[in-house]
C-alpha positions as CSV (number, residue, x, y, z in Angstrom):
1,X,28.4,-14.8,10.7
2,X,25.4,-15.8,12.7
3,X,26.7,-13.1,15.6
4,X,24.5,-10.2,14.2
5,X,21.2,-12.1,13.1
6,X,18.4,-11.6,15.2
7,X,18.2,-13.7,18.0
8,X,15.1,-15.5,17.3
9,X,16.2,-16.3,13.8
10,X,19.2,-18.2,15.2
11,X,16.8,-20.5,16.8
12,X,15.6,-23.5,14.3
13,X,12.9,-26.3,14.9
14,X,13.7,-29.6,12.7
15,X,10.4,-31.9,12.4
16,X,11.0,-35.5,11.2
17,X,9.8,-38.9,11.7
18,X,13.3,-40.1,10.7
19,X,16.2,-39.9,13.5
20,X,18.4,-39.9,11.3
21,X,17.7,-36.9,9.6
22,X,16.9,-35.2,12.8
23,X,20.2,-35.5,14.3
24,X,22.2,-35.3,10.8
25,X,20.5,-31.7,10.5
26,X,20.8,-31.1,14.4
27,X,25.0,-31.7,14.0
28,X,24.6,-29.4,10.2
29,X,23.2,-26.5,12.3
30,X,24.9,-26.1,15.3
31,X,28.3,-26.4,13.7
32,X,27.2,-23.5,11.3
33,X,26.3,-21.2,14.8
34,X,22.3,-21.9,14.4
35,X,20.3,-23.0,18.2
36,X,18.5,-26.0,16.5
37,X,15.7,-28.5,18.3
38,X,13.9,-31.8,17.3
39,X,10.6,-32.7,17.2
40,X,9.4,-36.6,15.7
41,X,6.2,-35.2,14.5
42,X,4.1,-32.4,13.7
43,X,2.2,-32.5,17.0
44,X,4.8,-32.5,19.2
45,X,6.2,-29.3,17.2
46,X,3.2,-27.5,18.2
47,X,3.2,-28.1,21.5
48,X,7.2,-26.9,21.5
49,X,5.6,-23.9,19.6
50,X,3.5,-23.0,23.0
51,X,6.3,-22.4,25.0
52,X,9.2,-21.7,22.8
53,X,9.6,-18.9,19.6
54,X,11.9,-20.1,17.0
55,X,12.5,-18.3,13.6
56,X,13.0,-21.4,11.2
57,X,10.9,-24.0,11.0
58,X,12.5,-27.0,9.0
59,X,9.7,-29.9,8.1
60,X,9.7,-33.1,6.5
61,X,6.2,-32.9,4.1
62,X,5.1,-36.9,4.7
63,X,5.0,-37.6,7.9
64,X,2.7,-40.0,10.2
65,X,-0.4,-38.9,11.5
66,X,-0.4,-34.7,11.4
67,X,1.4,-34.1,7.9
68,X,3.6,-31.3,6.8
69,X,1.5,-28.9,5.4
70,X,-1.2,-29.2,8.4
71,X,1.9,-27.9,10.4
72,X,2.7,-25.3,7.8
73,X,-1.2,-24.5,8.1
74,X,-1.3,-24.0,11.9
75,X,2.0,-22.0,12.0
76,X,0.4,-19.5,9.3
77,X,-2.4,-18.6,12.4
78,X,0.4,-18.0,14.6
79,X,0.3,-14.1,15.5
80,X,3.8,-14.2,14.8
81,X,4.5,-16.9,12.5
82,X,8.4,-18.8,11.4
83,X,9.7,-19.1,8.3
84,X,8.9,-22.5,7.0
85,X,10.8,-24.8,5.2
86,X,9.4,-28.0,3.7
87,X,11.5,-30.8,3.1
88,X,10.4,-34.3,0.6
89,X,11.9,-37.6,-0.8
90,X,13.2,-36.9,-4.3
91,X,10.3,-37.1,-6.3
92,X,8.3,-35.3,-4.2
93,X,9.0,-31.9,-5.1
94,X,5.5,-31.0,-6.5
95,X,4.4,-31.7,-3.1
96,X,7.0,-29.5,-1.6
97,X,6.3,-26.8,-4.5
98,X,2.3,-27.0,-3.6
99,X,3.3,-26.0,0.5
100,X,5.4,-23.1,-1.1
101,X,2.1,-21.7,-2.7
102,X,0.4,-22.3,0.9
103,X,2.8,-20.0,2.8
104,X,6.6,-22.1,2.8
105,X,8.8,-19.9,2.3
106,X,11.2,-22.8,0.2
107,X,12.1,-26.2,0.4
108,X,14.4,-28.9,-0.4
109,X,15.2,-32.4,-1.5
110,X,16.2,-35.3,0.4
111,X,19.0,-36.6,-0.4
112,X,20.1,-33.2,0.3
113,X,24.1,-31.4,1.0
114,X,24.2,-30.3,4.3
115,X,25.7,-27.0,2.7
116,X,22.6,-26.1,0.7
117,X,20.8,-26.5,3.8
118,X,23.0,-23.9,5.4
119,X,23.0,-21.6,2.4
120,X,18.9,-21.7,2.6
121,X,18.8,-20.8,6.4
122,X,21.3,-17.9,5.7
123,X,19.1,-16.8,2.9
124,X,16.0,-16.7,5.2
125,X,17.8,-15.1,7.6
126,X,19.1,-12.4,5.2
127,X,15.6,-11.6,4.4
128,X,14.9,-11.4,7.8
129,X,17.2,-8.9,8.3
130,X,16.6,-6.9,5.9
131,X,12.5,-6.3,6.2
132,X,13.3,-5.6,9.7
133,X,16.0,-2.5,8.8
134,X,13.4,-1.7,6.4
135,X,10.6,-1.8,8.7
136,X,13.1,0.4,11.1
137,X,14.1,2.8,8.4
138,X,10.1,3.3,7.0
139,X,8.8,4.3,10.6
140,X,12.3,6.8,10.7
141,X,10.7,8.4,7.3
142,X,7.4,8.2,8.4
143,X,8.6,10.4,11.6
144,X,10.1,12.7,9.9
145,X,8.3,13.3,6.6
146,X,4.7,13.4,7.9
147,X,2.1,12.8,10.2
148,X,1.1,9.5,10.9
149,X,0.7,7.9,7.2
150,X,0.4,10.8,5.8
151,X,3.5,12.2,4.2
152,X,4.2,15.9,2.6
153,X,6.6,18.5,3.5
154,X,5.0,21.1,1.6
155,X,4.3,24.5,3.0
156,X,0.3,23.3,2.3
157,X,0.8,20.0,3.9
158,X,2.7,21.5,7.0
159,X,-0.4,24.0,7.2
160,X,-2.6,20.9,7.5
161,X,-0.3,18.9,10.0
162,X,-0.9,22.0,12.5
163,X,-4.9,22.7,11.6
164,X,-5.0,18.4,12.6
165,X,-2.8,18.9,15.9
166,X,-5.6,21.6,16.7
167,X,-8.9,20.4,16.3
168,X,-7.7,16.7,17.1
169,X,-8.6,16.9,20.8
170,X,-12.5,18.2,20.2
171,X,-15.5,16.7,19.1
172,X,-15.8,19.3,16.4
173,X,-17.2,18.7,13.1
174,X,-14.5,18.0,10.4
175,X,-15.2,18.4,6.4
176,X,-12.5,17.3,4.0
177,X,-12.5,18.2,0.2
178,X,-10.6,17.2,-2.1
179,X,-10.4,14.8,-5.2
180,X,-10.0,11.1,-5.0
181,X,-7.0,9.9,-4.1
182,X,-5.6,12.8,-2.0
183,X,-5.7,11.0,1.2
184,X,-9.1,12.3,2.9
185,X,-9.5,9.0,5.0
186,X,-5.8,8.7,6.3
187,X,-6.5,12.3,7.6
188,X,-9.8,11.5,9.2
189,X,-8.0,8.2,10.5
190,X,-5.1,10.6,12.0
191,X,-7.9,13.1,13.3
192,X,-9.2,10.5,15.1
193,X,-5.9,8.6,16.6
194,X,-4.9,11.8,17.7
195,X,-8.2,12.4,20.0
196,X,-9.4,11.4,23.0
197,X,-11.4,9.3,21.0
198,X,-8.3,6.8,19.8
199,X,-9.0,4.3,21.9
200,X,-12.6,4.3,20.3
201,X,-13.5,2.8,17.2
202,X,-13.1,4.9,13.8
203,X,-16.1,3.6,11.4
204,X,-15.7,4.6,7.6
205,X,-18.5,4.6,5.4
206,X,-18.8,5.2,1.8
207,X,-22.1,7.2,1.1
208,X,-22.0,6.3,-2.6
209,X,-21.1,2.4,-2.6
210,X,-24.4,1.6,-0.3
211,X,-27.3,1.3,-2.2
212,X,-30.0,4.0,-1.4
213,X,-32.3,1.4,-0.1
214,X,-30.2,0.1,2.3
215,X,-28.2,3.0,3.6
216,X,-30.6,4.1,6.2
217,X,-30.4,0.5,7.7
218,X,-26.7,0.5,7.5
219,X,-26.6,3.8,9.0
220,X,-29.1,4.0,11.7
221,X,-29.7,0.0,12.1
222,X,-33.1,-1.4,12.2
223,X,-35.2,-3.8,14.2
224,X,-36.7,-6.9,13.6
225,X,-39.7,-7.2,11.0
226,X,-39.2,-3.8,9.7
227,X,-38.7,-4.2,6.3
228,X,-38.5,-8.0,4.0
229,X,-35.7,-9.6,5.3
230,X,-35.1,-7.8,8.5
231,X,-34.8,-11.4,10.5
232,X,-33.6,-9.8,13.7
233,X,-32.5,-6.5,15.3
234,X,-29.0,-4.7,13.5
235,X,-27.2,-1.8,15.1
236,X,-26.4,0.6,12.8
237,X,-22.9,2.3,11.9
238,X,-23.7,5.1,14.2
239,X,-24.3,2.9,17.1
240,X,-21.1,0.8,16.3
241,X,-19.2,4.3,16.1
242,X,-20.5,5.3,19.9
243,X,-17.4,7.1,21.7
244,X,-15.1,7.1,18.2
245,X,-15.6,8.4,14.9
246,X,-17.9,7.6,11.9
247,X,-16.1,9.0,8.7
248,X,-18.9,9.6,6.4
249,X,-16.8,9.5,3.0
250,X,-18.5,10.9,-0.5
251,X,-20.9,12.4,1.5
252,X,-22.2,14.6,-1.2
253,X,-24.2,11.3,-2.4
254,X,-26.6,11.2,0.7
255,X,-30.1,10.5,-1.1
256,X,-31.7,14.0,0.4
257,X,-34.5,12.2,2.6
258,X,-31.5,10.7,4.5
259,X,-30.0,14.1,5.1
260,X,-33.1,15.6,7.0
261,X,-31.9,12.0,9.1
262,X,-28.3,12.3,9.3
263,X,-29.0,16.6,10.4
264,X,-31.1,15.5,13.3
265,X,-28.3,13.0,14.6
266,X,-26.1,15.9,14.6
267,X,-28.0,18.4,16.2
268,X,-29.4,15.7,19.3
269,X,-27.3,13.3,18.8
270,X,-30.0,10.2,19.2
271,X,-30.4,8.0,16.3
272,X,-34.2,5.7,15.5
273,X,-33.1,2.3,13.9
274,X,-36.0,1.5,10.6
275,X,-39.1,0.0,11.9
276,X,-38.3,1.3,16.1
277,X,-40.7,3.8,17.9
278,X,-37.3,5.2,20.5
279,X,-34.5,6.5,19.6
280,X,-31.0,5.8,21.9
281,X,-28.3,8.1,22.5
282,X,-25.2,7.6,20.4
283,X,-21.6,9.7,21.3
284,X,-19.9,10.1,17.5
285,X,-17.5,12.6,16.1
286,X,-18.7,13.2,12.6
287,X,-15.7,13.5,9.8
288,X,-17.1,13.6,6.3
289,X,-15.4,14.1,2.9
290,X,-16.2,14.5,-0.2
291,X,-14.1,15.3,-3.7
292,X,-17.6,17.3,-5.4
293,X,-18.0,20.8,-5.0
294,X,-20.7,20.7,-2.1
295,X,-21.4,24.6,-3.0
296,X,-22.6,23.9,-5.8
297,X,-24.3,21.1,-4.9
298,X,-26.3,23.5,-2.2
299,X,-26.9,26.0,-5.2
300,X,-28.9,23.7,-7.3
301,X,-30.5,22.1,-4.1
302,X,-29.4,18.4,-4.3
303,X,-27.9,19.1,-1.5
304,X,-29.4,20.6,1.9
305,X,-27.7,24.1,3.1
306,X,-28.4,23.6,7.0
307,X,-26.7,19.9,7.1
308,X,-23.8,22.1,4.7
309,X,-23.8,24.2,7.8
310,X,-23.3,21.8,10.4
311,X,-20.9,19.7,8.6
312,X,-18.5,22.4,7.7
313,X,-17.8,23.9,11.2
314,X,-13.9,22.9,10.7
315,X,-13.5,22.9,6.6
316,X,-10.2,21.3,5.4
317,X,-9.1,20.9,1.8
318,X,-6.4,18.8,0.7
319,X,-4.6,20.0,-2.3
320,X,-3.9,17.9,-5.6
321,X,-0.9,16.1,-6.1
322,X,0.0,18.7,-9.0
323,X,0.1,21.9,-6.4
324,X,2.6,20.1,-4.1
325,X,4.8,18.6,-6.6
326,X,7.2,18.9,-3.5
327,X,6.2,16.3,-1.7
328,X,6.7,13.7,-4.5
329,X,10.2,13.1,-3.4
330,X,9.5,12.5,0.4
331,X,6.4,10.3,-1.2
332,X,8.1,8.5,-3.6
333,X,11.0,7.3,-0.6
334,X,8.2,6.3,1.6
335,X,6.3,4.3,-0.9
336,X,9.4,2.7,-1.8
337,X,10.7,2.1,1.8
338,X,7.0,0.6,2.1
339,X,7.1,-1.8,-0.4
340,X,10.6,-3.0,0.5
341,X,9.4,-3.7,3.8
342,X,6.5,-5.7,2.1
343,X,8.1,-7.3,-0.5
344,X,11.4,-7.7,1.1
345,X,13.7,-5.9,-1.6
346,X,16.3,-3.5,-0.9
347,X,15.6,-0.5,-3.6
348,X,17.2,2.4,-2.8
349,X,16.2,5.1,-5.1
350,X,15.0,5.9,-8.3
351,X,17.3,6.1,-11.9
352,X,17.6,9.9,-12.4
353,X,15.1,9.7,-16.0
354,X,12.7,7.9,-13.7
355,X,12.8,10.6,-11.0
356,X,13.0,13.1,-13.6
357,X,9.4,11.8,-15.3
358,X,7.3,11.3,-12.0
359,X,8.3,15.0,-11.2
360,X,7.2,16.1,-14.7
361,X,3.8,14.0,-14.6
362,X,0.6,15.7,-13.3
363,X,-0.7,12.5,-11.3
364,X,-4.1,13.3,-11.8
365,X,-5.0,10.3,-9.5
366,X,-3.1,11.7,-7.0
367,X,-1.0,9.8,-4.1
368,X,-3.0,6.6,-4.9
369,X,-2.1,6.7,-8.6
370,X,1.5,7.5,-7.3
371,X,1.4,4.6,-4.6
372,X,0.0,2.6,-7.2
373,X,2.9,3.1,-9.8
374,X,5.4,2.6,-7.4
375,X,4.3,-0.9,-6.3
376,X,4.3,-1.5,-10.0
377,X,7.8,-0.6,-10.4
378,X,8.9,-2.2,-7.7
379,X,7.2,-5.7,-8.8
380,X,8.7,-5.4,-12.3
381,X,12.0,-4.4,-11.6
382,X,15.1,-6.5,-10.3
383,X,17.5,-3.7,-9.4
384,X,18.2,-1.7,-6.7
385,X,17.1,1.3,-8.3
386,X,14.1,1.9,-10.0
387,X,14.6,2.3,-14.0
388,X,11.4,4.0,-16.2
389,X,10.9,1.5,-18.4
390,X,9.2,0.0,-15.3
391,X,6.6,2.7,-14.7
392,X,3.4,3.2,-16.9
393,X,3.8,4.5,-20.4
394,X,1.6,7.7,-19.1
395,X,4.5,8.3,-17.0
396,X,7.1,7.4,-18.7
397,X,5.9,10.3,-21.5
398,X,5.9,12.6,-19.2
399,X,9.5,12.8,-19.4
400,X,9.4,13.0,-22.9
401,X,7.7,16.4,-22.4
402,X,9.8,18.1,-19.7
403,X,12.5,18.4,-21.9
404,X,9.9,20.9,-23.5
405,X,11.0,23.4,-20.6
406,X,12.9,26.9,-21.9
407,X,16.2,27.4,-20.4
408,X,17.4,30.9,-20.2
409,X,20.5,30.3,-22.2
410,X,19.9,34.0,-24.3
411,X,18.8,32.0,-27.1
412,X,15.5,32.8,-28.7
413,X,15.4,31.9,-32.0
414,X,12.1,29.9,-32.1
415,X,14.1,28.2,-35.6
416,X,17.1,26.7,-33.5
417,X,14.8,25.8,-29.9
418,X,12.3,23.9,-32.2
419,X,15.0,21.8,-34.2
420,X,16.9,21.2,-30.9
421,X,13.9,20.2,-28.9
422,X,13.0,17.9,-32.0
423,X,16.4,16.5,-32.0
424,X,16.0,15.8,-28.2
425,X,12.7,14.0,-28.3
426,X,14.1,11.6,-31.1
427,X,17.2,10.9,-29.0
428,X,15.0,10.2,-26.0
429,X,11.9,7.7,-27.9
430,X,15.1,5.7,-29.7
431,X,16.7,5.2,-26.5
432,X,13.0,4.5,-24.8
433,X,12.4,1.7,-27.3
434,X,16.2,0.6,-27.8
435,X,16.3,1.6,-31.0
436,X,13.1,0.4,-32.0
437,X,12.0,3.1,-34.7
438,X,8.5,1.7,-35.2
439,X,7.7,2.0,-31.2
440,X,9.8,5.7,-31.2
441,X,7.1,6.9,-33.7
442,X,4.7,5.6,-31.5
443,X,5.9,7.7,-28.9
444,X,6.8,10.8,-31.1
445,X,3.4,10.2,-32.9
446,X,5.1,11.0,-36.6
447,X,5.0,9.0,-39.6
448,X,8.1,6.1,-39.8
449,X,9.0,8.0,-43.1
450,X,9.3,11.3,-41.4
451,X,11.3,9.8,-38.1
452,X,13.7,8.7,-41.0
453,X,14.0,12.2,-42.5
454,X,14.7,13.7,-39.8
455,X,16.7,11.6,-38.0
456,X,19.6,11.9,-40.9
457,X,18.5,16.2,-40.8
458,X,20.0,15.8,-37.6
459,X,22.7,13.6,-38.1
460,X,21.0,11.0,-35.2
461,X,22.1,7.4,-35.4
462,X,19.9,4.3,-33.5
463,X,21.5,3.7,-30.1
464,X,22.7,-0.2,-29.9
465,X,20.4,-2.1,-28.1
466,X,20.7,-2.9,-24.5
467,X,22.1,-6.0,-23.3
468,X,19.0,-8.2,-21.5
């Protein structure tokens, strides 16, 4: 069974003061196919840890000298660390609980079954498994549903994948609009790491989170003694940006004495830290973003037209969520195969009334709100496939209201399409709630009296409840 787990998971460090239970755990292993070794202490497993990678780390809590949960503390600064399990005396398990909060990933009793030892390796090893076919089967998506992180298959999204490849390899100036949420930094960061400039560092900087008084410092540095509190010399964003990129997010709330500033960096490229008589030399690609209407913003001069100018030299707008409603399958799969990678589950998919309500919602947040309610689902629910009682009520209505859609069945008495879509969105709230009539009116927003009317008009009995 061991014969297809990954070879480093197959290898297993035991730590014990006690020989007995080293070698009584040594014998367990090996006859169940796992490459176990044996340290007496916590020290000596580190210093196996220099020279060796091993994928379980099986440790006794109480131990002499270095204790348990000082190794479990090391091995979490490893850049690759083991799965650990902690082992204690019975009666120690709120010890053994209290490592499991600080990274374990379980532990066990002693007196233990040598079984249930096995049974917790395969377990870890399981998990192992699969977050690295996840991991594998998130970068396939990635590859070929988008560009970089970002993900859309759109005809608008495609568009936008070829004006990136472009204008990628030039210093040009970039402006992205769109509203929140669309994704305008993970295009500046795929701008960027597809330049020559990758290898350079990509500062973001959000115009309207740094209070106006200190923005020019944070943006341009300053030196020592120039204003209260200036104890020594700071380089500023721009200087920490040289040979990358400085992504200027919300740029439409640049106080307008710092725009004069930030217009004279791009036309001679030189920026004058507060308080300095010189100015240095600074190489930056300038991206900014904003999700305000910058024209307007020129028109009632809060914002300056020539710095409008210079920034929009390359102008690209990312469209709402709601005007590529076909990316939201390839979005949805690569949220999910995200999340299973980070959580460790194995969803597949969603159920089809879940699928059918994130189509028919308008996501006005956009891909974070959609990111957002995935991760929500996918923390709530225990199956493989996503159900919609797991999604937020704003989305779970949405369902509610695409059965509002007309089909073309030559039918067009408003009478009948009225008393059949009422029909509908009773069936639908009662088997929301489970039958629940008080929560169905909720959702159907209609008296309890007049649910009960019409549910025996149309002959409608309450569903049996599910099973938990």
């Amino acid at each position: 069974m061991t014969a297809s787990l990954p070879s480093h998971m197959q290898r297993v460090l035991v730590v014990d003061d006690e020989e007995n239970i080293r070698h009584l755990l040594l014998v367990t292993l090996k006859k169940a196919g796992f490459e176990p070794t044996a340290a007496p202490g916590a020290r000596e497993a580190l210093r196996l840890l220099e020279d060796h990678s091993f994928g379980v780390i099986i440790s006794d809590v109480r131990m002499p000298g270095m204790d348990g949960r000082e190794l479990l503390a090391a091995t979490q600064e490893l850049a690759d660390p083991p799965y650990v399990i902690m082992m204690s005396a019975y009666g120690g398990g709120d010890m053994a609980l209290e490592c499991v909060k600080e990274g374990a990933y379980d532990y066990f009793n002693k007196p233990f079954r040598p079984d249930e030892v096995v049974l917790l390796l395969r377990k870890v090893t399981e998990r192992e498994q699969l977050r690295t076919e996840n991991k594998r089967l998130r970068a396939e998506l990635d590859e070929r549903l988008g560009f970089g992180e970002i993900v859309g298959r759109s005809e608008a999204m495609s568009g936008i994948f070829g004006t990136v490849s472009k204008i990628a390899p030039y210093k040009t100036t970039v402006l992205l609009t769109g509203e929140s949420g669309t994704g305008k930094e993970l295009l500046a960061r795929a701008i960027h790491e597809h330049s020559d400039r990758a290898a350079g560092p990509l500062v973001p900087v959000n115009c309207g989170a740094i209070p106006e008084n200190l923005l020019e410092s944070e943006l341009f540095g300053h030196v020592k003694g120039a204003f209260t509190g200036a104890s020594r010399d700071k380089a500023g964003l721009f200087s920490e940006a040289h040979k990358g990129t400085i992504f200027l997010d919300e740029i439409a709330e640049l106080p307008v004495s710092l725009q004069v500033k930030l217009l004279r960096v791009l036309e001679d490229e030189v920026v004058r830290p507060v308080g300095a008589t010189e100015s240095s030399k600074v190489d930056v690609r300038v991206i900014a973003a904003t999700s305000r209407d910058l024209d307007e913003r020129v028109r009632a001069s809060t914002f300056r037209e020539d710095l409008y100018y210079r920034l929009n030299v390359m102008r690209i707008r990312i469209p709402p969520l709601r005007e590529r409603t076909e990316d939201l399958t390839a979005l949805v799969e690569h949220f999910v195969a995200r999340f299973n990678e980070r959580f460790g589950r194995g969803v597949t998919n969603l159920e089809p009334d879940a699928m059918e309500a994130v189509l028919a919602y308008a996501w006005p947040g956009n891909v974070r709100e959609l990111e957002n309610a995935i991760e929500r689902a996918m923390i709530l629910s225990d199956g493989d496939k996503l159900p919609l009682d797991v999604f937020p009520p704003v989305v779970q209505e949405a369902s509610l209201v695409a059965v509002v859609s007309v089909r073309d069945d030559g039918d067009l008495s408003v009478k009948r399409r009225v008393a059949s879509l009422e029909a509908e969105l009773i069936r639908r709230a009662l088997e929301r709630t489970g039958g629940n009539r008080t929560h169905a009116c909720r959702l159907l927003e209609i008296s309890h009296r007049a649910l009960l009317y019409k549910m025996k008009d149309y002959g409608i009995d309450v569903p049996a409840r599910r099973s938990s």
